[in-house]
C-alpha positions as CSV (number, residue, x, y, z in Angstrom):
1,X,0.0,0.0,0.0
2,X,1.2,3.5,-1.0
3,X,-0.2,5.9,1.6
4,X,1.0,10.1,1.1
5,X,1.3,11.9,4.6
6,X,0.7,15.8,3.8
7,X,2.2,18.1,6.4
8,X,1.8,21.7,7.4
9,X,4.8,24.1,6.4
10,X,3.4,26.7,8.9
11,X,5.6,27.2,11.8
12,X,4.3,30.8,13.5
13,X,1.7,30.3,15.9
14,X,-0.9,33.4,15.0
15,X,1.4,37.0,16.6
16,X,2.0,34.8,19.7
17,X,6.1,34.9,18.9
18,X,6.0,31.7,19.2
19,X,6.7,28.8,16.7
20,X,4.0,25.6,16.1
21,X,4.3,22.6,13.1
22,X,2.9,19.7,13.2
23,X,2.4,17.5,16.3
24,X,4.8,14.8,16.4
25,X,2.3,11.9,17.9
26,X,-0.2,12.7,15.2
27,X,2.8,11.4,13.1
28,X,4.7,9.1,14.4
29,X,1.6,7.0,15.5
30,X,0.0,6.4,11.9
31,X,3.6,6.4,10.5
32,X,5.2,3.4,12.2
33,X,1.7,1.8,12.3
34,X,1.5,1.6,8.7
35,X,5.2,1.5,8.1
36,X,5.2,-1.9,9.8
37,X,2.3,-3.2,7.8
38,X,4.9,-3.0,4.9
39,X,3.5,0.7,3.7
40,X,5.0,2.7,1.4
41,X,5.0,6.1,2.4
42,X,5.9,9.4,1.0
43,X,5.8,12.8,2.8
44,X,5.0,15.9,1.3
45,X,4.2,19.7,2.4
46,X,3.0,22.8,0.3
47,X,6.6,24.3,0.6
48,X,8.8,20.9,0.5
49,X,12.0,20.6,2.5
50,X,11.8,20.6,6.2
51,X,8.7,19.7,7.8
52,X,8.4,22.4,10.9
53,X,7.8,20.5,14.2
54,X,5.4,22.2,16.7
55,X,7.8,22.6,20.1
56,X,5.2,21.7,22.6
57,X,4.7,18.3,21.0
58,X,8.3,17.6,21.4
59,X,8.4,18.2,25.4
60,X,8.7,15.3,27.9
61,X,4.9,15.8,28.7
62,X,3.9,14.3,25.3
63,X,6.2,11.9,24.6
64,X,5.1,8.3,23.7
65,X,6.2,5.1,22.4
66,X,6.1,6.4,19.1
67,X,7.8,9.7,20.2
68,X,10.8,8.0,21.1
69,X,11.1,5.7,17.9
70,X,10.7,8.6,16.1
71,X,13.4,10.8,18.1
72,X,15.9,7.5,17.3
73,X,14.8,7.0,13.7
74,X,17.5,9.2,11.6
75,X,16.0,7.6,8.7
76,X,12.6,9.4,9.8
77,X,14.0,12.3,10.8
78,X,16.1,12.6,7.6
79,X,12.2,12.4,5.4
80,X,11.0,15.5,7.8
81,X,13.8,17.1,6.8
82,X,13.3,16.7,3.4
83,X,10.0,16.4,2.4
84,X,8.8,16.6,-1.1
85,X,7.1,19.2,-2.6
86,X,2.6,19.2,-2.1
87,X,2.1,20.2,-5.7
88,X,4.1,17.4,-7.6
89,X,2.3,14.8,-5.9
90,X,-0.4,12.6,-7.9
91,X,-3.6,11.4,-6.3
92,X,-3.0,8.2,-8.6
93,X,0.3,7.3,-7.5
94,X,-1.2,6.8,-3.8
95,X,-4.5,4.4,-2.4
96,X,-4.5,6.8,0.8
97,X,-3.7,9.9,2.4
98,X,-2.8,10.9,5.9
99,X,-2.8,14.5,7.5
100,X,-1.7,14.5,10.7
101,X,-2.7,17.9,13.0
102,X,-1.1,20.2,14.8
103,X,-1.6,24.2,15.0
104,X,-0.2,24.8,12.0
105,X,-2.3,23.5,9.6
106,X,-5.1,26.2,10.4
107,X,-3.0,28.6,8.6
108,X,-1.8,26.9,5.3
109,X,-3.5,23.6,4.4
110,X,-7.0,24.8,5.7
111,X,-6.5,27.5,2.3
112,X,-4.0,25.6,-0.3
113,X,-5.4,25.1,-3.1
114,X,-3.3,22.2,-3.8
115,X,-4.1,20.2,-0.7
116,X,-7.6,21.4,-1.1
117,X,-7.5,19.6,-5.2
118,X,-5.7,16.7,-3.6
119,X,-8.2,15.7,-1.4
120,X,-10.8,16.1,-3.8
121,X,-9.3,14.2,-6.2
122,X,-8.6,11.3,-3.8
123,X,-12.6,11.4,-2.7
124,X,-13.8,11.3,-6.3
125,X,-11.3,8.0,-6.5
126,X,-13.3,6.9,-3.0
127,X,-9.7,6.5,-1.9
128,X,-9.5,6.7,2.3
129,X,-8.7,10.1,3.4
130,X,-7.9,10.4,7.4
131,X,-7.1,13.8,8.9
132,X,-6.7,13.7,13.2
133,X,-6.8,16.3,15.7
134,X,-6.0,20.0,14.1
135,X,-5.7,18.0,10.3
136,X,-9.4,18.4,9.8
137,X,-8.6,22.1,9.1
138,X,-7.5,21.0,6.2
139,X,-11.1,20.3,4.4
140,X,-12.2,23.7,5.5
141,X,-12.8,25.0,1.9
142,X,-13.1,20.9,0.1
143,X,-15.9,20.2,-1.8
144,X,-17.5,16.7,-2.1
145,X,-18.2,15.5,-6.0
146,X,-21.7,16.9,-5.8
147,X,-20.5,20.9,-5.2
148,X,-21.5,20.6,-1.5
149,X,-18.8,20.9,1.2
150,X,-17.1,17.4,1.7
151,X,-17.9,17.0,5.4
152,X,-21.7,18.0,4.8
153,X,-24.3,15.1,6.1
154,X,-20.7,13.3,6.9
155,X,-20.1,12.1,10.9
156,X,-16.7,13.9,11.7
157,X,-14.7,14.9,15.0
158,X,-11.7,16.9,15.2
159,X,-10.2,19.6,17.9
160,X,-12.7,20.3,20.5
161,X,-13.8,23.8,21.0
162,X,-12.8,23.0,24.6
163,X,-9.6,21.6,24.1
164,X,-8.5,25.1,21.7
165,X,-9.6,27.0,25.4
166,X,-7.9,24.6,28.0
167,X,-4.3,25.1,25.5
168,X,-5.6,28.8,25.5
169,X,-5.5,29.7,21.9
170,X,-9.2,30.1,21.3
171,X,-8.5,33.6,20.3
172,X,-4.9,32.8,18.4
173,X,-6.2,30.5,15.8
174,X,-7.4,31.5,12.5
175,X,-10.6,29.2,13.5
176,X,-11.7,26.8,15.4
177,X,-12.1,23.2,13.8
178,X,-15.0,22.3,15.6
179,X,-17.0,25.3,14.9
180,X,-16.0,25.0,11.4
181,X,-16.9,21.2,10.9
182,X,-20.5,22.2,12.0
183,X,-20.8,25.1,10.2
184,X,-19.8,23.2,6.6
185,X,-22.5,20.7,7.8
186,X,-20.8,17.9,9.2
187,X,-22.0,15.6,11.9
188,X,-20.0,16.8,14.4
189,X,-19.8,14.6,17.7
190,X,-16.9,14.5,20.1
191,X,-15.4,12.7,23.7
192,X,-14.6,14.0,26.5
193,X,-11.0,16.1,25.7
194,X,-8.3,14.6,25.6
195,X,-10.6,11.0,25.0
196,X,-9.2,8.9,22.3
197,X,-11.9,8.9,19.6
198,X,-11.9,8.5,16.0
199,X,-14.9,8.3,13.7
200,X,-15.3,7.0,9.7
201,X,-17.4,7.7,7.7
202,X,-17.7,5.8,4.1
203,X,-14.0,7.0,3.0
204,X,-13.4,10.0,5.4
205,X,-11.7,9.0,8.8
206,X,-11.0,11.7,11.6
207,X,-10.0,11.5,15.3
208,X,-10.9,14.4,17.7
209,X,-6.9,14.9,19.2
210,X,-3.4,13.6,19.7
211,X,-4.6,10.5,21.6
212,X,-7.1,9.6,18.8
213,X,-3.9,9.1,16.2
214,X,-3.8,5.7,17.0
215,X,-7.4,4.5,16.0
216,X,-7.0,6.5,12.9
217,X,-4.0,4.6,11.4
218,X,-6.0,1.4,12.8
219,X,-9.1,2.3,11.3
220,X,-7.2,3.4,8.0
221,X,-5.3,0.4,7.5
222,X,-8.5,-1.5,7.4
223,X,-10.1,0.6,5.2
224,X,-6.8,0.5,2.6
225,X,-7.1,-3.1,3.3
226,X,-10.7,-3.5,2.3
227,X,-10.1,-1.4,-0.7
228,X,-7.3,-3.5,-2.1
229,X,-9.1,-6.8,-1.7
């Protein structure tokens, strides 16, 4: 299975002076899970070259299992580095794609116009397309094949208002992802924060935060799976 991983190139977080990326859980979890189901995968942002990691997800407070891989892995370290570039990438080359969250993708893959035509592309092929935590951003302005936003009449999760206030950037985001998902008419339910919970929907998968990374790559490798049979 060829699965592409889009990450953010965004690295300020809003006038705050300080720097965000993507979340290195969100990540590492679906990368290593399919990675040792033999994936092959290939990692791309808008701007290519080095992936910016968001700081906070690189304290000792959220480390994990697949943290630590991750911070031993040159090999993984070396592809963040050196990503390739969004706009060369071909839906058709791929049988999934994977955005993982973090801040930054409120501020470019929520409005690239390549991301945005990539996704759309691999809906109208019915090919999975998983987004967790922040990620969901991302289908802010995607349209489903009949015009309509892609999330409308869809069940989806994603960022909790409340978890935006209890990191206190409700007022530094661009938007928030939950507010957004409802107002693009998405079926919109959620845990408790912090809960490990992840939702799919015909060929969209999302999970509501960085605990929920795991049961996306789970619930994505079975729906590659069932697509390749």
């Amino acid at each position: 299975m060829k699965v592409l991983f889009v990450l953010t190139s965004h690295d300020k977080l809003g006038d705050t002076g300080k720097k965000t990326g993507f979340w290195v859980e969100e990540f590492a979890n679906p990368y290593y899970t399919l990675l040792d189901q033999g994936a092959d995968i290939t990692i791309a942002t808008p701007k290519g070259g080095a992936a910016p990691i968001d700081p906070s997800s690189d304290s000792p407070d959220a480390a994990t299992e697949d943290t630590e891989r991750f911070n031993n892995d040159a090999e993984a370290k070396e592809r963040i580095a050196n990503t390739k570039v969004l706009a060369d990438m071909n839906p058709d080359d791929f049988d999934a794609v994977f955005y993982p969250g973090g801040h930054g993708p409120l501020w470019d893959l929520a409005n690239d116009k390549t991301s945005i035509a990539l996704i759309e592309k691999f809906n109208s092929q019915e090919k999975p397309i998983a987004f967790v935590c922040h990620a969901p951003a991302a289908l802010k302005e995607v349209k489903g094949v009949n015009g309509d936003p892609l999330v409308k009449g869809k069940k989806v999760t994603g960022f909790t208002n409340s978890e935006e206030a209890a990191v206190g950037l409700t007022d530094v985001v661009p938007f928030l992802v939950e507010d957004m998902l409802i107002k693009n008419g998405g079926i919109y339910s959620k845990k408790d924060d912090w809960a490990a919970y992840a939702i799919e929907d015909g060929n969209l998968i999302t999970g509501q935060n960085p605990a929920s990374s795991e049961l996306v790559a789970e619930l994505l490798v079975k729906k590659i799976d069932h697509v390749n049979e």
